[in-house]
C-alpha positions in Angstrom: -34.4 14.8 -80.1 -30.8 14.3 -80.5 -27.7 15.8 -81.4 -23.7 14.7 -81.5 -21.2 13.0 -82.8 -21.2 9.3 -83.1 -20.5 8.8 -79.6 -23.4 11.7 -78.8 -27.1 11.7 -79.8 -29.4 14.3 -79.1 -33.3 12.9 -78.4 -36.3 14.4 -79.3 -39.1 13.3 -77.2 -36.8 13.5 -74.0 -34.9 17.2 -74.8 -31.5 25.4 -68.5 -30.9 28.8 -67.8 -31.3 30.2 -71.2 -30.8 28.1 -74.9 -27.4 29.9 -75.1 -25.6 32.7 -74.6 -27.0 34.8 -78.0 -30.6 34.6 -76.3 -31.5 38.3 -75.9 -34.5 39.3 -73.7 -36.4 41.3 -75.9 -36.0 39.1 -78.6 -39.8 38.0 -79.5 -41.8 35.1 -80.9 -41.1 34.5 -84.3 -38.1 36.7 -84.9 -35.9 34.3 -87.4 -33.2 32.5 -85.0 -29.0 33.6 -85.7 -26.7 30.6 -86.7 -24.0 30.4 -84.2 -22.8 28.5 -81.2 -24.2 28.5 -78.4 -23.0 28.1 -74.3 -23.6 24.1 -74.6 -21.3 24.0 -77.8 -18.5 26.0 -75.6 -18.9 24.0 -73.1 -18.9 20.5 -75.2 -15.3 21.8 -76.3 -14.1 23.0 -72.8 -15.1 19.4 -71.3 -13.1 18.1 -74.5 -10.1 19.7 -74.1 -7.8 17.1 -71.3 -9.1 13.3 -73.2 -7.7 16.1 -76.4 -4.5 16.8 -74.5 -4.1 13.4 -73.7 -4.6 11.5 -76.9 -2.1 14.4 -78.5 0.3 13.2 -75.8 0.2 9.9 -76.6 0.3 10.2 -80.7 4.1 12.4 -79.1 5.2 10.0 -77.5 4.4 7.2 -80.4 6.4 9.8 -82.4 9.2 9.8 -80.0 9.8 6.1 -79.9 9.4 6.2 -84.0 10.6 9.2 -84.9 12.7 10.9 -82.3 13.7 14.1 -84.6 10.6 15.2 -85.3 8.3 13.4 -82.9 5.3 16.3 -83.3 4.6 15.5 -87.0 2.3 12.2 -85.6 0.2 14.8 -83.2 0.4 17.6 -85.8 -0.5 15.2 -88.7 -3.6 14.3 -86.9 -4.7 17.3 -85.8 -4.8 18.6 -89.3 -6.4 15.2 -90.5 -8.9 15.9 -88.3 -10.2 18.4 -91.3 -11.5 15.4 -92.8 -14.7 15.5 -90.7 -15.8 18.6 -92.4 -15.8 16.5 -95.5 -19.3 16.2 -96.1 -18.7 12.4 -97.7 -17.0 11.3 -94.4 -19.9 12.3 -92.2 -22.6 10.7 -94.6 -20.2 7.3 -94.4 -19.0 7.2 -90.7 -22.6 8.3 -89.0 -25.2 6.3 -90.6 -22.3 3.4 -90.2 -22.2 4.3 -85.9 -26.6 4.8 -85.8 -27.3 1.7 -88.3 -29.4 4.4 -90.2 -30.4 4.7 -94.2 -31.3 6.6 -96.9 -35.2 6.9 -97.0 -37.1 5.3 -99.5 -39.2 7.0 -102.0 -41.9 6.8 -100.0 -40.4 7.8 -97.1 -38.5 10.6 -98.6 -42.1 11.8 -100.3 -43.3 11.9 -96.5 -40.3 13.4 -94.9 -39.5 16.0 -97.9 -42.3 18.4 -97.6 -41.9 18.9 -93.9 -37.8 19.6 -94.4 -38.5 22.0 -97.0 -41.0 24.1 -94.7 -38.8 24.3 -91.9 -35.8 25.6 -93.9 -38.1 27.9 -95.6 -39.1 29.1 -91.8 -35.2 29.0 -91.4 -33.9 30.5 -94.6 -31.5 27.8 -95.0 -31.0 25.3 -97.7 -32.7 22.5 -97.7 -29.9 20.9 -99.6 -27.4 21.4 -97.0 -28.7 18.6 -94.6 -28.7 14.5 -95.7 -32.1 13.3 -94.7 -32.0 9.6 -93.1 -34.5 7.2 -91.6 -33.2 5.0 -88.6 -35.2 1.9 -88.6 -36.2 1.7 -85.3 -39.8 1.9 -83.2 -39.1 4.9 -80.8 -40.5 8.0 -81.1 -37.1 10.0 -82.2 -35.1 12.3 -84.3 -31.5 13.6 -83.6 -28.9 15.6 -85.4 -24.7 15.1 -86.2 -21.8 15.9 -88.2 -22.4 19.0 -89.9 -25.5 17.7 -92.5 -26.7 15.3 -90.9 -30.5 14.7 -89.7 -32.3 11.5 -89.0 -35.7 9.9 -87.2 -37.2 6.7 -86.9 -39.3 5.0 -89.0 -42.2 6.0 -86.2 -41.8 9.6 -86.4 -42.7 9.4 -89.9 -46.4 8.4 -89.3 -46.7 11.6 -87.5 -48.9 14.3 -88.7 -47.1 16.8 -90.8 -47.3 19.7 -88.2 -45.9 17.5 -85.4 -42.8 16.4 -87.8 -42.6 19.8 -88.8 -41.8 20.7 -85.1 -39.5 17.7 -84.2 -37.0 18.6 -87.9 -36.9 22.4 -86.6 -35.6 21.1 -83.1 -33.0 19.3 -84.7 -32.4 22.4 -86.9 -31.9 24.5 -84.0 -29.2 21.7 -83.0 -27.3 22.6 -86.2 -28.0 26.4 -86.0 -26.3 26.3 -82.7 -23.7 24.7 -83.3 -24.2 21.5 -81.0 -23.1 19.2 -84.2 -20.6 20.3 -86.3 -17.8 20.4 -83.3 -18.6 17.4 -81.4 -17.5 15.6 -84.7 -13.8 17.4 -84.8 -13.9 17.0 -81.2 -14.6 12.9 -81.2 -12.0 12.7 -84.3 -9.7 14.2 -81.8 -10.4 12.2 -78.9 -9.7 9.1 -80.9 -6.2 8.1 -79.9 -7.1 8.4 -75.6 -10.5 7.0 -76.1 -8.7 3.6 -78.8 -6.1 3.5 -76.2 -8.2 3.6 -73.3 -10.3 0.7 -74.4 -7.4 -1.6 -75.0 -5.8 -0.9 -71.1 -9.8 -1.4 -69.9 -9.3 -5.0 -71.7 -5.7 -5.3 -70.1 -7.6 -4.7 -66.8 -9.5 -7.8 -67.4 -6.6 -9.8 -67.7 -5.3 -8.7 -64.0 -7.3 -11.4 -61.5 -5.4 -14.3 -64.1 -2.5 -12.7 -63.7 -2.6 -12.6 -59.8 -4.0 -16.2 -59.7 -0.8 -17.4 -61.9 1.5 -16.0 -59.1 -0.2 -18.0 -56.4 2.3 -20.5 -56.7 4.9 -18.1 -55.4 2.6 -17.8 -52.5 -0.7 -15.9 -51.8 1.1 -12.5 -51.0 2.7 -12.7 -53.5 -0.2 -12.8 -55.7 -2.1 -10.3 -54.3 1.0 -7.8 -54.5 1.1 -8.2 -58.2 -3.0 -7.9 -58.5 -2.4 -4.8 -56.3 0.8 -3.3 -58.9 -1.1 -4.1 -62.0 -4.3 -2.5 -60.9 -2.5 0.5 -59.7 -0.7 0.1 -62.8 -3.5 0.2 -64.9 -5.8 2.8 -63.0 -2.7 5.4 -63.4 -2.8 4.6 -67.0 -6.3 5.6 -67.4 -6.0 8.6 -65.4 -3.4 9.5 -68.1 -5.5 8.6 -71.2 -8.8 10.1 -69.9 -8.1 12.5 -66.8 -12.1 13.5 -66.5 -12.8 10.0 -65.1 -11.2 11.3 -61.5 -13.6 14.0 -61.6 -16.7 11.9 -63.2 -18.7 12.6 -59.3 -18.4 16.2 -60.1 -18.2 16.9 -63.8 -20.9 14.3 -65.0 -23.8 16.7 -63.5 -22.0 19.7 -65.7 -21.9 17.6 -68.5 -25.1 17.2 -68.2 -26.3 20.3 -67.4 -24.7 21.5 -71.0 -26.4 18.9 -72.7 -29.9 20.1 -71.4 -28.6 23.3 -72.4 -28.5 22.2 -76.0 -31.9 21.0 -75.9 -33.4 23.9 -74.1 -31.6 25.9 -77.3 -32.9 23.5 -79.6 -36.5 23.7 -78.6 -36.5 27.8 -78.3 -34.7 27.8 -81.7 -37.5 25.8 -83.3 -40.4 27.9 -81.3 -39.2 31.3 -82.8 -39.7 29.5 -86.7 -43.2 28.8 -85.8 -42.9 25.6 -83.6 -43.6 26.2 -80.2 -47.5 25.5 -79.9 -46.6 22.1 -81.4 -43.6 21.6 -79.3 -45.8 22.0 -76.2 -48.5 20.0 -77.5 -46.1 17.2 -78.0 -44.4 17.2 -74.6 -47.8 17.2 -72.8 -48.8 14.0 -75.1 -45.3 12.7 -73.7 -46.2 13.5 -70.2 -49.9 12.1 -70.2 -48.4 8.6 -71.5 -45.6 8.5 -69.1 -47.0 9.6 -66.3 -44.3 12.7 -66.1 -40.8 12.1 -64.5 -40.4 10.0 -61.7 -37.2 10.3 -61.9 -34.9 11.0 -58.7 -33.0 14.1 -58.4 -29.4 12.7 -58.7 -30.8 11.0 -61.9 -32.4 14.5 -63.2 -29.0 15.8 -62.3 -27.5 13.2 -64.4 -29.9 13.5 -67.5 -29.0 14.7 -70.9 -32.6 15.8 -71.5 -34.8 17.9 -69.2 -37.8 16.6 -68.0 -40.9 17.1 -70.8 -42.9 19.5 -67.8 -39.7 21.6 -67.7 -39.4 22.3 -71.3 -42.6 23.1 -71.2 -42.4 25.8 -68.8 -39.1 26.8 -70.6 -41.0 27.4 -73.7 -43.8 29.7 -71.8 -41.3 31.8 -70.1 -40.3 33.2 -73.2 -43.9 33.3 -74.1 -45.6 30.6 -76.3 -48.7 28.6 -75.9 -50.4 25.9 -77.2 
């Protein structure tokens, strides 16, 4: 199950410590889940915050060259633009634009429909709240974005009502934790460093032509200029996207949060009913792929748990198949 913005998905059939930090110990089984963020949404913004910094830098300086007086009105203006992706008619034009989804058909809807109301009921949401999309595709998935938004593939759909129920209340419990509605503000944000850090990646393809045009001047030459234009261009990304000197280190807690969510998600959809179903799905998950081979740096690296260790996340707080 998946959640995110357009640049982050959150996958069902792949979903540590505790969901999140409202998780109470003596909370039990069944007891209707609270609506509000969790560690992993904290932590999503946290991890945001210098590629923010940096793209606000840059929109000041673009001011600065433009519009000396009053360069902050650029990084101000966007910053309050970014309001738009609470809009509910942005979200339900920019995602299904980024995931290639679509509106169900009637048919589709008459399938899905039943099984949304039934988890909100469980919820005591509104059903209403949430856009309902297919994505056509043949995995096994469902994920979550914006602040409405909920999708699976065309395959989920010829599951049996119980088992859909259960993979809509995980990406409830996406929403209701507030893995979603951020990481939209937080991409919108972003924008500038992440635009600007794709053009100087493109400028970096340029550099070996650039070298080979100086040979003429002699081969020292040339590899003097390769050697100034790549130092050029790694200090410029450094600038626009500072995590990427720390990627070794913070790509394992980036991932960590991200199991985080799902660990949430899957606890938040146990306690409205769904945790015997959860389990039974994970185990199907784990008989057809054999479990996960996966090595540890790559488990380290994963934005899902492993299916075995949601399971035993799921009995620790006591539910059973």
């Amino acid at each position: 199950m998946c959640s995110g913005a357009p640049h982050a998905r959150v996958v069902l059939l792949s979903a540590t410590g505790r969901g999140g930090v409202d998780v109470i110990e003596d909370e039990t089984a069944g007891r209707r889940p609270r609506s509000r963020p969790d560690l992993s949404a904290v932590l999503a913004v946290v991890l945001a915050a210098p590629v923010v910094a940096s793209g606000l830098l840059v929109l000041a300086l673009i001011g600065k060259l433009t519009w000396p007086p009053y360069f902050w009105v650029i990084p101000v203006g966007w910053v309050l633009a970014g309001g738009i992706t609470f809009v509910p008619a942005f979200e339900h034009v920019l995602l299904p634009l980024s995931f290639g989804m679509r509106k169900p058909t009637a048919r589709e809807l008459a399938r899905l429909n039943p099984s949304w109301q039934a988890v909100c009921a469980a919820a005591g949401v509104d059903s209403g709240r949430h856009r309902l999309w297919v994505e056509p595709s043949r995995e096994l998935n469902a994920f979550a974005a914006g602040g409405r938004t909920v999708a699976v593939t065309r395959t989920a759909l010829d599951l049996p009502p119980p088992s859909l129920e259960a993979i809509l209340a995980h990406e409830l419990g996406h929403h209701l934790s507030g893995h979603t509605r951020i990481s939209l503000l937080v991409w919108w944000l972003e924008l500038p460093a992440r635009i600007l850090t794709r053009l100087v990646r493109l400028l970096a393809l340029a550099v070996p032509y650039v070298g080979r045009a100086f040979r003429a001047f002699g081969r020292s030459v040339a590899v003097l200029v390769t050697v100034l234009l790549t130092s050029g261009i790694l200090t410029a990304l450094a600038f626009l996207d500072p995590w990427l000197l720390l990627a070794p280190l913070l790509g394992p807690v980036l991932a960590w949060s991200k199991r985080l969510g799902e660990y949430r998600a899957d606890l938040m959809a146990a306690r409205l009913g769904y945790g015997p179903e959860l389990i039974t799905l994970f185990r199907e998950w784990v008989r057809l792929n054999g479990g996960d081979e996966r090595r540890l740096w790559d488990r380290l690296l994963a934005g899902h748990p492993a299916h075995i260790d949601r399971i035993k996340r799921l009995k620790e707080h006591g539910f059973r198949a």
